[in-house]
C-alpha positions in Angstrom: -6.9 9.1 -16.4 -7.5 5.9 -18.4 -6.5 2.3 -18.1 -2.7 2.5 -18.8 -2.5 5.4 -16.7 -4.0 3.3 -13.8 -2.0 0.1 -14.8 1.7 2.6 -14.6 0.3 3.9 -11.1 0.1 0.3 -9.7 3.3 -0.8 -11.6 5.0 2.3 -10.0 3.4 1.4 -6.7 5.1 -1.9 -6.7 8.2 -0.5 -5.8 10.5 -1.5 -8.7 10.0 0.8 -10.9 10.2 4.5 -9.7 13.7 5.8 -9.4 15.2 8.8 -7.6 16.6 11.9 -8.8 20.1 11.2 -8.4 21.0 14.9 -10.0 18.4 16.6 -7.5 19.7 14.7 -4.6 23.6 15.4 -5.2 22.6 19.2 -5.9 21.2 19.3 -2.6 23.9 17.3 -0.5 26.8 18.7 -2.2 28.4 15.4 -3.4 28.7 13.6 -6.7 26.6 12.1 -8.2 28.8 9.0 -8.6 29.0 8.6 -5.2 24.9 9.0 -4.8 24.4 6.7 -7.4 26.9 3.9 -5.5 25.5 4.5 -2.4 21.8 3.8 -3.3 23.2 0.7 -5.3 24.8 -0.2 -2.1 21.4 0.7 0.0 19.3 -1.5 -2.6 21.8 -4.6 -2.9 21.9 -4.5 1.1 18.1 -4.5 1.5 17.8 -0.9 3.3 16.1 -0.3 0.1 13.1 -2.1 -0.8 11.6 0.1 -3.6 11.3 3.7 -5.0 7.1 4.8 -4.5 5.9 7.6 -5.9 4.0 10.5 -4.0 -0.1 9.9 -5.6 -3.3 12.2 -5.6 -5.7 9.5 -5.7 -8.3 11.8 -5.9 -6.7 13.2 -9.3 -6.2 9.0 -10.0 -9.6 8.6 -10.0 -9.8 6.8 -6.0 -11.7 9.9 -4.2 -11.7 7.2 -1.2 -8.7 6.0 0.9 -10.0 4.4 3.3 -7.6 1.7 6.1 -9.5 -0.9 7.8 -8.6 -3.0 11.1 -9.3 -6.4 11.3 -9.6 -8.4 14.5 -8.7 -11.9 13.7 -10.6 -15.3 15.2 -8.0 -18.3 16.1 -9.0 -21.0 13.3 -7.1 -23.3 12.1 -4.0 -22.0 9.9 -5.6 -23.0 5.9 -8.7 -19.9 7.1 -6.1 -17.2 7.9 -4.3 -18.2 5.0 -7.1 -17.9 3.0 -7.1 -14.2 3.9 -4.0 -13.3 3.7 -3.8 -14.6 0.2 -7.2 -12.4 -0.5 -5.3 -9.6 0.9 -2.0 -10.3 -1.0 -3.9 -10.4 -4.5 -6.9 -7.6 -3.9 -5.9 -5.1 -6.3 -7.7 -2.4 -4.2 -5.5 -3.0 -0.7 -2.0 -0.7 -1.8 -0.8 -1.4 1.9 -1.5 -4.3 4.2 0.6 -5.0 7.7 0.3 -7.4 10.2 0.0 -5.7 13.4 0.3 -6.4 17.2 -2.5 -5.5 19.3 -6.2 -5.7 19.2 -6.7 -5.6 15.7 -4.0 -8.3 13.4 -4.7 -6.9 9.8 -4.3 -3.5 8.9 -5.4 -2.5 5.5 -5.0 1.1 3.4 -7.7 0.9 0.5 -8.3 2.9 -2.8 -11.9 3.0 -3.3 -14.3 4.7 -5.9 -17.6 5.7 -4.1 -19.2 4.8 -1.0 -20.9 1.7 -2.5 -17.6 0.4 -3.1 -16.3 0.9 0.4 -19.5 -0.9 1.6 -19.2 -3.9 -0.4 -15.0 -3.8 0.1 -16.4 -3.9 3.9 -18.8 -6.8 3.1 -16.0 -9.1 1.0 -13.9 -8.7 4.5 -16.5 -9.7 6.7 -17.2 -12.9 4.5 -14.1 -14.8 5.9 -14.7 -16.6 8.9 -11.3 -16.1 10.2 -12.8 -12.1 10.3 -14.0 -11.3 13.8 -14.3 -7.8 14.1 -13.9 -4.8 11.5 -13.4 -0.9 12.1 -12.6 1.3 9.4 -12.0 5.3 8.5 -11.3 7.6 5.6 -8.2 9.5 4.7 -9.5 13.2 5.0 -6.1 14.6 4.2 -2.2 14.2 4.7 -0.6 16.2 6.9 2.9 15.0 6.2 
C-alpha cells in the first residue's frame, strides 16, 4: 500500500467516486439493467443517494486501529464549537463524524496507525475548550 493507493481509498471514501455493479445487481433481481441503471439515477438526482463507499480492510490499508470517540460538548459561545467542527470537518484521520443527541454531541470513527497515534489523536481533541469530556474504544471486529 503506498501513497496513491491511500489517496484512491480516501477519494473512494468520499462518496463520488465508487459505483455499483449495475450487471451484478440486475442478475440478481431479475430485471434490466436499463431499468437499474434509471432507477439509481433517479435514487441519486432525488438525494436517497448520497454516494457509493466501498467495503475497506483498514488493517490491509495500513490503519490496524479504528478507533470512535464521544465527545461531550461545554456550552461556549458559537466561534469555539465552530472551531471544532471545522477541525473535525478537515482532519483527514476522522472517515465518519455525526452529531448526536444525548450525553455525548460529537461522535467520531478514526483510522489510526499505532497506539501513539490514538494517544496524541486523543490529546489534539482534548485541546479545544469547547471539549468537556472524551471516551473512546477500538473496533475489534465487524460483525455485519
Amino acid at each position: 500500500m503506498d501513497e496513491l493507493d491511500s489517496k484512491i481509498l480516501k477519494k473512494l471514501m468520499d462518496g463520488k467516486h465508487c459505483k455499483p455493479y449495475i450487471k451484478l445487481i440486475s442478475s440478481e433481481l431479475g430485471v434490466p439493467e436499463a431499468t437499474i441503471r434509471s432507477r439509481i439515477k433517479r435514487l441519486v438526482e432525488s438525494g436517497v443517494i448520497k454516494g457509493y463507499y466501498p467495503n475497506v480492510d483498514w488493517d490491509k490499508a495500513g490503519y490496524p486501529l479504528k478507533a470512535r470517540f464521544f465527545v461531550k460538548l461545554i456550552p461556549k459561545p458559537r466561534k469555539s464549537i465552530d472551531s471544532f467542527l471545522n477541525w473535525i470537518s478537515s482532519n483527514e484521520k476522522i472517515i465518519k463524524a455525526f452529531e448526536f443527541s444525548g450525553e455525548y454531541e460529537i461522535q467520531m470513527d478514526v483510522l489510526l496507525k499505532s497506539k501513539s497515534e490514538f494517544s496524541e489523536f486523543m490529546m489534539e481533541i482534548m485541546e479545544f475548550d469547547v471539549v468537556g469530556e472524551v471516551k473512546s474504544g477500538v473496533f475489534m471486529r465487524d460483525l455485519k
